[in-house]
Every structure is written in structure tokens, then in C-alpha cells.
C-alpha positions as CSV (number, residue, x, y, z in Angstrom):
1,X,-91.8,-59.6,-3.3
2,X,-90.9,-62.6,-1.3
3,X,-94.2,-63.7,-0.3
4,X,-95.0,-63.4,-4.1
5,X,-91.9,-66.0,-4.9
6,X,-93.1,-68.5,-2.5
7,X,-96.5,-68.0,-3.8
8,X,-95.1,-69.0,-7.3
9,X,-92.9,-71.8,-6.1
10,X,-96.0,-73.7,-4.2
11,X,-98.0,-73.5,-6.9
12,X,-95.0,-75.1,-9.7
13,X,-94.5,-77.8,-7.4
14,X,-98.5,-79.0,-7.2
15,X,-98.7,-78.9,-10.3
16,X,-95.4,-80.9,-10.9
17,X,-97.3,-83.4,-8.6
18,X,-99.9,-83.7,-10.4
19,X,-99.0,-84.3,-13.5
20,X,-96.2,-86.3,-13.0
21,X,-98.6,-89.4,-10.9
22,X,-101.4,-89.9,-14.0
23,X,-101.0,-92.2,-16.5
24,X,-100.0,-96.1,-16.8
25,X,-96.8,-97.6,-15.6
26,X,-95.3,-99.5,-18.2
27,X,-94.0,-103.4,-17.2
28,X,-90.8,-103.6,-16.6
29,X,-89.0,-106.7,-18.8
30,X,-88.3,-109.7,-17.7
31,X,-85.1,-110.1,-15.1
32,X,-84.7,-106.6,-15.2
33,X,-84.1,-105.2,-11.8
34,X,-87.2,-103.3,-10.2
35,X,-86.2,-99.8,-9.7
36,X,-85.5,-98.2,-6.3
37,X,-88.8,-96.5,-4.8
38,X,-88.4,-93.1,-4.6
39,X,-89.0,-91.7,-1.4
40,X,-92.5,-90.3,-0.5
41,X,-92.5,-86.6,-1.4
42,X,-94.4,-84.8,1.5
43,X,-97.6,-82.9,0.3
44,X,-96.8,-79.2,-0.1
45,X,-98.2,-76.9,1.7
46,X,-101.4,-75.8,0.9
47,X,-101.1,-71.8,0.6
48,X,-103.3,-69.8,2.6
49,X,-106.2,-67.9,0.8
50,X,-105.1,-64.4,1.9
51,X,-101.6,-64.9,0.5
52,X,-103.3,-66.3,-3.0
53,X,-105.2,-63.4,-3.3
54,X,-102.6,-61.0,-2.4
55,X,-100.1,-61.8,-4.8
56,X,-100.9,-60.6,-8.4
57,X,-101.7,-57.5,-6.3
58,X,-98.8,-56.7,-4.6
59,X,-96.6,-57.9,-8.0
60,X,-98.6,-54.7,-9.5
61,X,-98.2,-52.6,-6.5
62,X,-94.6,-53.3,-7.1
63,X,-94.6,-52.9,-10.6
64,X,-96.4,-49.8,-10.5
65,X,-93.7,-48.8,-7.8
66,X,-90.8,-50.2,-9.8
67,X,-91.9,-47.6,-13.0
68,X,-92.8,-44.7,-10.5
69,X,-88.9,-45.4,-9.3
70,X,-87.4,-46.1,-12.5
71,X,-87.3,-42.0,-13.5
72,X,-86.8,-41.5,-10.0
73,X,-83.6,-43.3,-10.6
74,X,-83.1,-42.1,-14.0
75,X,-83.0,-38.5,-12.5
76,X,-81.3,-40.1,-9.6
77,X,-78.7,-41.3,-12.3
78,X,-78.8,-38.5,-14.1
79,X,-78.0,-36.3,-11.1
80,X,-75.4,-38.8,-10.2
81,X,-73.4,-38.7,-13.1
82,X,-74.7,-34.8,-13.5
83,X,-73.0,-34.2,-9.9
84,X,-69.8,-36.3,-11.0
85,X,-69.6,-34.8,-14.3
86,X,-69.5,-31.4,-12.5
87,X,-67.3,-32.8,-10.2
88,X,-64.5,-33.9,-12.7
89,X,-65.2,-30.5,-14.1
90,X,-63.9,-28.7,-11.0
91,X,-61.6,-31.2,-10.8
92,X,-60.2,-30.4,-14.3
93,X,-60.9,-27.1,-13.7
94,X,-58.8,-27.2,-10.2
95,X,-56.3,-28.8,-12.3
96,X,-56.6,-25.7,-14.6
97,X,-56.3,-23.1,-12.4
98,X,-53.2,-24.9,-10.4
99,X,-51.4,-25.1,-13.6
100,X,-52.6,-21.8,-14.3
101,X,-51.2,-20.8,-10.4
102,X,-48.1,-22.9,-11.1
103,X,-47.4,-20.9,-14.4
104,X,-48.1,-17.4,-12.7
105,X,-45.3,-19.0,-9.9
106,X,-42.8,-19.7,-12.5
107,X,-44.1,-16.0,-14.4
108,X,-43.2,-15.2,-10.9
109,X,-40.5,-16.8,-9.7
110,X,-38.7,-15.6,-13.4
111,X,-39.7,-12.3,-12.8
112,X,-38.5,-12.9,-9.2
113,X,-35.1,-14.2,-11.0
114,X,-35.0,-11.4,-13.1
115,X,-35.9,-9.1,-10.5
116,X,-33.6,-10.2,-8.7
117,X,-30.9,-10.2,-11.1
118,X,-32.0,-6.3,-12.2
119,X,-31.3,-5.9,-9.0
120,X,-28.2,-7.4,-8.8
121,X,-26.8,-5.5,-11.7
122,X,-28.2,-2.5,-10.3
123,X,-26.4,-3.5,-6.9
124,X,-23.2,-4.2,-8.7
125,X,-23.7,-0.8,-11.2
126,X,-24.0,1.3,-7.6
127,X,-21.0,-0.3,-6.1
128,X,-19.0,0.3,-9.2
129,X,-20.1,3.8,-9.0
130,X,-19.5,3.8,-4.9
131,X,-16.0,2.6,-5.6
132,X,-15.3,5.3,-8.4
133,X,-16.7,7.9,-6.5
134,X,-14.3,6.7,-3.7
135,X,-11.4,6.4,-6.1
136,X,-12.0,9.8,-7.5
137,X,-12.3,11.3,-3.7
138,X,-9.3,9.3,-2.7
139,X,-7.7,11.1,-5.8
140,X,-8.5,14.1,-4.6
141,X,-7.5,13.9,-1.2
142,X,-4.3,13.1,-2.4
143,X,-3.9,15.7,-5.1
144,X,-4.9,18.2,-2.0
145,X,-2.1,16.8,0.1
146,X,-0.1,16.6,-2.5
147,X,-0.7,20.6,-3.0
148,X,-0.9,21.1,0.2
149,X,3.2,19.2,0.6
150,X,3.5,21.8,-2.4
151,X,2.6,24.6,-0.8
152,X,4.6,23.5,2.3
153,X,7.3,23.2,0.8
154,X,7.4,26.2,-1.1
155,X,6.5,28.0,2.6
156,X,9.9,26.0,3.6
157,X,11.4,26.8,0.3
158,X,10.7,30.1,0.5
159,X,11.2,31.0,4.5
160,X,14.8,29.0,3.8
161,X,15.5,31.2,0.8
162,X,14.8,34.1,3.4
163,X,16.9,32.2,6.0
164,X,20.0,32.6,3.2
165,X,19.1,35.9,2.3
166,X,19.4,37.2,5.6
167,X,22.6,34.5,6.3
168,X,23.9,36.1,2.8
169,X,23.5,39.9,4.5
170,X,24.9,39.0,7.5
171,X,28.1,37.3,5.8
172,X,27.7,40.5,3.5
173,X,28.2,42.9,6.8
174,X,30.7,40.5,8.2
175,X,32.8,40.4,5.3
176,X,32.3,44.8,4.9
177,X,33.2,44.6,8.3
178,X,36.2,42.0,7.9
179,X,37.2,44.4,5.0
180,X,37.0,47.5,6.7
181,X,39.2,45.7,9.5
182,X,41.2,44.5,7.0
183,X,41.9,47.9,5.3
184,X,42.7,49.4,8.8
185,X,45.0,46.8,9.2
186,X,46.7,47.5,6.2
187,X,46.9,51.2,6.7
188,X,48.0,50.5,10.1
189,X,50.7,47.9,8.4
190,X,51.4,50.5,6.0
191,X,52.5,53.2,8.1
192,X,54.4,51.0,10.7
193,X,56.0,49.5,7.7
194,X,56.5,53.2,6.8
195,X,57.6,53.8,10.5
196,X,60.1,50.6,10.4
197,X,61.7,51.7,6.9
198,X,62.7,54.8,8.2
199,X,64.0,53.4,10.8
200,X,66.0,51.0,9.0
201,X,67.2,52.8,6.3
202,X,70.6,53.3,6.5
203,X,72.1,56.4,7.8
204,X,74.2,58.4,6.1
205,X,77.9,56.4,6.2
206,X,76.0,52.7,6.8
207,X,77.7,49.9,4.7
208,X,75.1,48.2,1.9
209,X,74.1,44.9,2.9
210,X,76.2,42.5,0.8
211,X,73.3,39.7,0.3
212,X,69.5,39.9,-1.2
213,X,66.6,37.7,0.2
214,X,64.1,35.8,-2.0
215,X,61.7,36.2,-1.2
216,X,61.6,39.7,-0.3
217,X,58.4,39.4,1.5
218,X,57.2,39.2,4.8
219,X,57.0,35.4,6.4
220,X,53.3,34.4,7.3
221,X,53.1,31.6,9.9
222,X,49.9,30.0,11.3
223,X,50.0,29.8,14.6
224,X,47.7,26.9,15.8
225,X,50.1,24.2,13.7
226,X,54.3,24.0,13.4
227,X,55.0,25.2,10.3
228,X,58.4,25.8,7.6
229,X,59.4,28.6,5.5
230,X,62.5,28.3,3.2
231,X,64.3,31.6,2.1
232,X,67.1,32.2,-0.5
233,X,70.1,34.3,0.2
234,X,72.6,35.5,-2.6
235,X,76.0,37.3,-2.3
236,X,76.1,40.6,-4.0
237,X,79.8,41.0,-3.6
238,X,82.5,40.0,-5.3
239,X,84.3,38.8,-2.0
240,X,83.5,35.5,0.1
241,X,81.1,36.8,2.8
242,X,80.3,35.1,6.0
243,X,76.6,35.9,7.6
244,X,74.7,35.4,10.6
245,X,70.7,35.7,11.3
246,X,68.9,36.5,14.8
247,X,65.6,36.3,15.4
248,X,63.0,38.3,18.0
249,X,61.4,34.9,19.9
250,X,63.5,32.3,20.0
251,X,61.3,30.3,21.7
252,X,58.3,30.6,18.3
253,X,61.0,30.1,15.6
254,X,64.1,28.3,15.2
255,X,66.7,28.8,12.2
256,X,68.9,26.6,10.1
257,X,71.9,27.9,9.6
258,X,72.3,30.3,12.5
259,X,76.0,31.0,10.8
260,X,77.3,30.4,7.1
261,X,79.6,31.6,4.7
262,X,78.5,32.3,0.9
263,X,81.1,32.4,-1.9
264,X,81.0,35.3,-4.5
265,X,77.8,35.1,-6.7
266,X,76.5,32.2,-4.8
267,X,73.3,31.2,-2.3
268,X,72.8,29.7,0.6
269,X,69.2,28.1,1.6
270,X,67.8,29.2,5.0
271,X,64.8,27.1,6.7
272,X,62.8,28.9,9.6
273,X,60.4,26.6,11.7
274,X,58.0,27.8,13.5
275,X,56.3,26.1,16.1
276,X,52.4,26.1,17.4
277,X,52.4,29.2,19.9
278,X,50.0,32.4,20.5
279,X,49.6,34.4,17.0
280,X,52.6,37.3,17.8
281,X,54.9,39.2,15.6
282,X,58.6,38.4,15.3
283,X,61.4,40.1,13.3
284,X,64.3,38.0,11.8
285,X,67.4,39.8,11.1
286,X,70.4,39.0,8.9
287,X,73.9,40.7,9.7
288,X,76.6,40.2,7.2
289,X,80.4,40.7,6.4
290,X,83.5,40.1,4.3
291,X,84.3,36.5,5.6
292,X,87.7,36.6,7.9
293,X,88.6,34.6,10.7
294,X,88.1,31.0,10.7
295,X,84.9,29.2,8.8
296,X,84.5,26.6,11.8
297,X,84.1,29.3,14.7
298,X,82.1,32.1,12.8
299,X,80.7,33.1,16.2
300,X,84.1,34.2,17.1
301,X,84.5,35.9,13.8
302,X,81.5,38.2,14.2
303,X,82.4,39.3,17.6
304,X,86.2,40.2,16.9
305,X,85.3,42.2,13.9
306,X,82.8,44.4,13.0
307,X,80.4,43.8,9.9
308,X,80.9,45.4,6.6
309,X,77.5,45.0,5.3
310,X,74.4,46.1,6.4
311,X,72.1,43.9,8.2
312,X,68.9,42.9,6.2
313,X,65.1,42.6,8.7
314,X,62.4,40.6,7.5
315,X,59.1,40.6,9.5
316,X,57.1,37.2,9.9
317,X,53.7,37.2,11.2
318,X,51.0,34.3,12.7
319,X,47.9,34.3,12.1
């Protein structure tokens, strides 16, 4: 191709040559300036035989190439834009399935989500249950203890109820036994009471006492604490009488009056104190007479005359 184009370019400029030297030059006018002499063009150079000859040849060869490459390039095109067609097909089609793969991710990653919140409910369902199930046994447990504190306590109930059963026997047999003491002690009272009346009856010729006692009971005492008994004596006669009272122990019991006088139909108040000694019997004993003698040394009356009346005993006991 390039020895073809300076082929064609040697030949243009010969013939430019030639042609442009023939014909007449024209006169130039009168004082008109002659124009500036072009410089000498140098005479091209002649082209070689070979390449003359060679030209319209090669310009088929390469003609003849250029169409024998022109499909050549047409399929080459063809394949091109085939190749890239295909191309931007598995590029679309990549596209395709990444969407695709992106939407089965989200399918997934929402079924993941609601997987996970199945599970969550189902987590949440099983603890709810877990913690019922532990409620209930915790009920339980305490329903059993609370049966078994039942049961306990009945046990306890019921060996305490034995406990006062056996404590209500015993007092049972101790009070029998208290009673049967007691009813020995009163027959034994009884019959020394019986003893002591026979004793103290008057014999036949004793004066009557001229006073009566209220009241006409025997004096109980307790014996761990001092202690006061009051008792009431009224004349009987229809004289002034004059009495005096002795006791047994001294020492246990002390009276007040020891010595008094009592007008006809009248009382006089005795107090007897006893104070805190051993549990003992005592007897207190009232002798009294006709009053005579002198009212301020009754002591001296009692011994210079003997009494009229008979003397009255009263037992007192401590318990």
C-alpha cells in the first residue's frame, strides 16, 4: 500500500509539470512590477520500472485481500458483538440469579426471623410451662409440708391429749387417794371428837356453862402465814358474869382479852392470832363465873373463888 501511494503521487506531480510550462506567457502591462521568479522545482524522480509495474497489481492483491477480510471481519464482528451479546447476557443473567440469591437470602433470612421468633415463642411457651410446673411442684411441696405440720401436730395433739389423760388419772388416783385420806381423817376426827365429848361432858353435879360461842365450830389456822380468828361470846345468865380463856400453846396463839366481864344478855368479841409455826393442834378453853371480886384484878377473882359455870373447849387446827 505505501509503495502504491508514492507510485500515485510521482506520477500527479509530472503531470502537474507538464502541463502547467506549455503555452504563451502573456505581457505584463506597462510599469507593472515583474513578478518574483518562482524557485526552480527539482525534477521528480523518475519511478523505477519494477515499482510501475507492480502497483495496479499489488492494489488488486490488496483488494482482493481487503474483500477476502471483509467477512472475515464481518464474522469477526459478528463474533465480537455475538461474544459480548452473550456476555451481557450472563451478565444480566448473573444479575438475575444474584437478585434471585438475594431474594432466596431475604426468603431466608425472614424464614430465619420467623424461625427464630417460632422459636422464641416456643422458648418463652416452655418456660411458662417450666415455671408452672415449678409453681405447681412448689405447691405441692408445700401442701405436703403443710400435711405433714398437720399430721405432726395432731401426733403432738394427740400424744398431749394422752399426756392429760394419763395427768387426769393420776390427779384422779391422787384425789381417790386424798379422799380416802380424807375420809380416814374424818372418821379418825370423828371418834376422837367422840372421845373428847365424853370426856367433856359434864359429870353428873357440873355447873352449865353460862356463855355460848359463835361460832360453834372448830378454828382452822394455816400454818405457813400469821393469821386472825374473831369469836363471839354471849351471856346466858341473868347475872353479870366474869370469864377467862386459856389456851394449849401459848407460844402458836395469843388471845385478846385473856379476862373480861359480860353483862346479862350481852357479848364480848374475842380475837385469837395465830402466828406462822409447824401445823399442830391446840385447844382453847373458856372458864366462866358469876362476876365477884373486883373488875380490874379478875385474875385474883378467879383464883379466890371457884367458877359457877362450866368451862366451854374449842379445838383449832393448822394446816
Amino acid at each position: 500500500m505505501a509503495i502504491g501511494i508514492s507510485v500515485f503521487i510521482g506520477i500527479s506531480t509530472a503531470f502537474s509539470l507538464i502541463f502547467g510550462c506549455g503555452g504563451k506567457k502573456k505581457k505584463a502591462p506597462a510599469g507593472a512590477a515583474k513578478p518574483l521568479s518562482a524557485p526552480p522545482v527539482p525534477p521528480p524522480v523518475p519511478p523505477k520500472a519494477d515499482s510501475k509495474m507492480k502497483a495496479p497489481e499489488e492494489k488488486e492483491k490488496s483488494k482482493k485481500s481487503e474483500k477476502k477480510e471483509e467477512p472475515k471481519k464481518e464474522e469477526e464482528k459478528k463474533e465480537k458483538s455475538k461474544k459480548s451479546e452473550k456476555k451481557e447476557e450472563k451478565k444480566e443473567e448473573k444479575k438475575e440469579e444474584k437478585k434471585e440469591d438475594e431474594k432466596k437470602d431475604d426468603k431466608k433470612s425472614d424464614m430465619k426471623d420467623e424461625d427464630k421468633k417460632d422459636e422464641e415463642k416456643k422458648d418463652d411457651k416452655e418456660k411458662k410451662e417450666e415455671k408452672k410446673e415449678d409453681e405447681k411442684e412448689k405447691e405441692d411441696e408445700k401442701k405436703d409440708e403443710k400435711k405433714d405440720e398437720k399430721e405432726e401436730d395432731k401426733k403432738e395433739e394427740k400424744k398431749e391429749e394422752k399426756k392429760e389423760e394419763e395427768k387426769k388419772e393420776e390427779k384422779k388416783d391422787e384425789e381417790k387417794k386424798e379422799e380416802k385420806k380424807e375420809e380416814e381423817k374424818k372418821e379418825e376426827k370423828k371418834e376422837e371428837e367422840k372421845k373428847e365429848e365424853k370426856k367433856e361432858e359434864p359429870k353428873a353435879g357440873e355447873p352449865k356453862p353460862h356463855v355460848t360461842i359463835e361460832p360453834n365450830t372448830d378454828l382452822a389456822f394455816q400454818a405457813d402465814q400469821q393469821e386472825q380468828k374473831k369469836i363471839t361470846l354471849t351471856n346466858t345468865h341473868d347475872k353479870k358474869i366474869m370469864f377467862k380463856i386459856k389456851t394449849s400453846d401459848n407460844v402458836a396463839y395469843l388471845v385478846n382479852p385473856v379476862f373480861g366481864t359480860i353483862d346479862a344478855g350481852k357479848t364480848a368479841e374475842v380475837t385469837i392470832t395465830r402466828n406462822k409455826a409447824p401445823a399442830k393442834e391446840a385447844k382453847l378453853v373458856i372458864v366462866n363465873s358469876v362476876f365477884s371480886g373486883d373488875d380490874k384484878d379478875l385474875a385474883k377473882s378467879f383464883k379466890t373463888g371457884k367458877p359457877t359455870g362450866g368451862q366451854v373447849t374449842i379445838k383449832m387446827n393448822a394446816k
